[in-house]
C-alpha positions in Angstrom: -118.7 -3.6 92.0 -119.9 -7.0 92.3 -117.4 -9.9 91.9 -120.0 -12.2 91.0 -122.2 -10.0 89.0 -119.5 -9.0 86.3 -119.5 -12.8 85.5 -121.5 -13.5 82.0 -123.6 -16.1 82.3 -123.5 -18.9 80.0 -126.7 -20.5 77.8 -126.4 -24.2 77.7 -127.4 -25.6 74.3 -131.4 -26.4 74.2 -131.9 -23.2 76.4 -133.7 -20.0 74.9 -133.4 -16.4 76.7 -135.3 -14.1 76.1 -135.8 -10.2 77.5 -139.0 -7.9 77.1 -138.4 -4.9 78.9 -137.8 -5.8 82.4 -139.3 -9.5 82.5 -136.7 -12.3 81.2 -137.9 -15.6 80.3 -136.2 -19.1 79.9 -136.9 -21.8 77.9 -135.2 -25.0 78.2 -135.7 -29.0 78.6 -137.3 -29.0 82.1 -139.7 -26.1 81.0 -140.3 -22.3 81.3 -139.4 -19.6 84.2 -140.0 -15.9 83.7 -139.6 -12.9 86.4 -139.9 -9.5 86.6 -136.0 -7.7 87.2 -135.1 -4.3 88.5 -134.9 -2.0 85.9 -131.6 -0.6 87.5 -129.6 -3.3 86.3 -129.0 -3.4 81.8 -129.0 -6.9 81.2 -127.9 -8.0 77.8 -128.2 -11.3 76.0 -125.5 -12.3 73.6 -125.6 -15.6 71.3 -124.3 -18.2 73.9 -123.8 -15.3 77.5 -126.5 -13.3 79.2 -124.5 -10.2 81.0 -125.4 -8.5 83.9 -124.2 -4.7 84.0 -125.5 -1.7 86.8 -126.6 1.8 85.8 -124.7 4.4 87.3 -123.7 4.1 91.1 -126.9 4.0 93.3 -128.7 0.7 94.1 -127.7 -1.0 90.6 -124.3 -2.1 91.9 -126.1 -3.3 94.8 -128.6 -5.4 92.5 -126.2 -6.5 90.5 -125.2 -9.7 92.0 -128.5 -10.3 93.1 -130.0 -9.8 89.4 -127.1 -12.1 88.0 -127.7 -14.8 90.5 -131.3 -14.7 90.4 -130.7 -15.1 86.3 -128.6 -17.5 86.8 -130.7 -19.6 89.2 -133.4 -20.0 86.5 -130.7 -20.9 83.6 -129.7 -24.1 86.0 -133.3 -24.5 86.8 -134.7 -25.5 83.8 -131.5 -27.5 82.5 -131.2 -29.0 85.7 -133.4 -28.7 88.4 -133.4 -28.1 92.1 -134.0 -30.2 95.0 -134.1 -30.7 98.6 -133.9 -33.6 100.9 -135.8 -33.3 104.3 -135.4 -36.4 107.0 -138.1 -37.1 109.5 -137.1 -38.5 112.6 -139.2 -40.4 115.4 -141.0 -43.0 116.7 -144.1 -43.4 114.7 -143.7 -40.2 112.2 -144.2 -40.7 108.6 -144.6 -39.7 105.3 -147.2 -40.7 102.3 -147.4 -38.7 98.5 -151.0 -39.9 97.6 -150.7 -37.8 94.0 -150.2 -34.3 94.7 -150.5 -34.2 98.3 -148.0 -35.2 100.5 -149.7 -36.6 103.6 -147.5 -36.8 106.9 -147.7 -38.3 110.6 -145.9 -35.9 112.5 -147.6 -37.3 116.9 -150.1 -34.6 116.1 -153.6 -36.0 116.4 -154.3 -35.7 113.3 -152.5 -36.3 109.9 -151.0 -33.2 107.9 -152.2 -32.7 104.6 -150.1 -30.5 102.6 -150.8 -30.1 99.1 -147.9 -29.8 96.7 -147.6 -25.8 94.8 -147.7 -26.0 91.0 -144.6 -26.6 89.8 -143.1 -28.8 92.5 -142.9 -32.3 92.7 -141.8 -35.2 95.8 -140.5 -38.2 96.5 -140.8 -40.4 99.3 -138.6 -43.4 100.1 -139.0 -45.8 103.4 -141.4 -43.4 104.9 -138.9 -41.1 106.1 -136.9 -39.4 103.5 -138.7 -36.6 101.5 -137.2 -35.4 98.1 -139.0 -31.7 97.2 -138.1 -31.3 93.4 -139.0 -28.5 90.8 -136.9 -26.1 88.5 -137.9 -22.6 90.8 -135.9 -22.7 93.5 -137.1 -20.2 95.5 -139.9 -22.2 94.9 -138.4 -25.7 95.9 -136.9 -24.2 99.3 -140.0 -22.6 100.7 -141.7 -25.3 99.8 -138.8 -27.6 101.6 -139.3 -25.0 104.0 -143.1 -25.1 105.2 -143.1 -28.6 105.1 -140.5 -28.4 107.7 -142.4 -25.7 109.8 -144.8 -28.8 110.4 -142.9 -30.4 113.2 -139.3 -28.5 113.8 -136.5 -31.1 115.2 -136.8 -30.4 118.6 -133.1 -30.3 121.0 -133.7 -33.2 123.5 -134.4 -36.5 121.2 -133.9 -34.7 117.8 -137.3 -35.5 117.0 -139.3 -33.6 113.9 -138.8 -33.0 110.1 -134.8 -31.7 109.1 -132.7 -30.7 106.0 -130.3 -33.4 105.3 -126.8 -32.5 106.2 -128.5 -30.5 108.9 -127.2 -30.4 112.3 -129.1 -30.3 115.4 -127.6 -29.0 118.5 -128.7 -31.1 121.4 -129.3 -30.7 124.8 -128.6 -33.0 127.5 -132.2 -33.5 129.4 -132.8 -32.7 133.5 -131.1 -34.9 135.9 -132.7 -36.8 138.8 -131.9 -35.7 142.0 -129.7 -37.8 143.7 
């Protein structure tokens, strides 16, 4: 059995759960989530804990964690929110939010226009920091994600679009021939 899925999880005040069937929806400050669960897993929802328990011993104990976590993702989401912080580095690479798409200057020849899902929101400070925001966050890191598919960091100058705290491993370049 899963550690983490025998842990309730607990309803902040101003957040509602409820469960039809197999879909569970939560309400809270930042707004609304719903998703369809497994119907392997019995979820139940007390007064102030949601629990999270398997039926019998196939793939429910394997969902288990997976079903509390995902649960549990969208109870922080919508008290809280989610966000991630992308870097760009290199000479002459930007970025511009002109409303709800996020315009970037990546040494293409021509500017990438990627236009923000429902749902999420960005920041950009001094052109070169990018903060993805939104209460899904499966929704916040692919989004985090394709904008970083535009122009990967490369090894040699570090150059590209990266997840803050990330770490590039570089390579040292060709020598001359002496």
């Amino acid at each position: 059995m899963s550690r983490i899925g025998k842990k309730p999880i607990a309803i902040p005040s101003g957040v509602k759960v409820a469960l039809t069937g197999t879909t569970i929806s939560v309400q809270g400050p930042k707004g609304n989530l719903s998703r369809v669960l497994t119907d392997q897993v019995n979820i139940a929802v007390e007064a102030d804990k949601v629990l999270v328990q398997p039926m019998g011993n196939g793939t429910g104990t394997a969902l288990q964690g997976l079903t509390r976590t995902l649960v549990a993702n969208m109870v922080e989401g919508v008290t809280k929110g989610f966000e991630r912080v992308l870097e760009i580095n290199g000479v002459g690479y930007r970025a511009e939010l002109k409303g709800e798409v996020l315009n970037l200057a990546l040494g293409y020849s021509h500017p990438v226009e990627y236009p923000l899902p429902k749902g999420i929101s960005a920041e950009v400070e001094k052109q070169t920091k990018i903060t993805v925001k939104g209460i899904d966050k499966e929704l916040v890191g692919a989004t985090a994600a394709k904008i970083r598919s535009f122009r990967e960091p490369e090894p040699y100058k570090g150059k590209g679009i990266k997840f803050a705290g990330e770490r590039i491993v570089r390579k040292a370049g060709k020598t001359g021939k002496k």
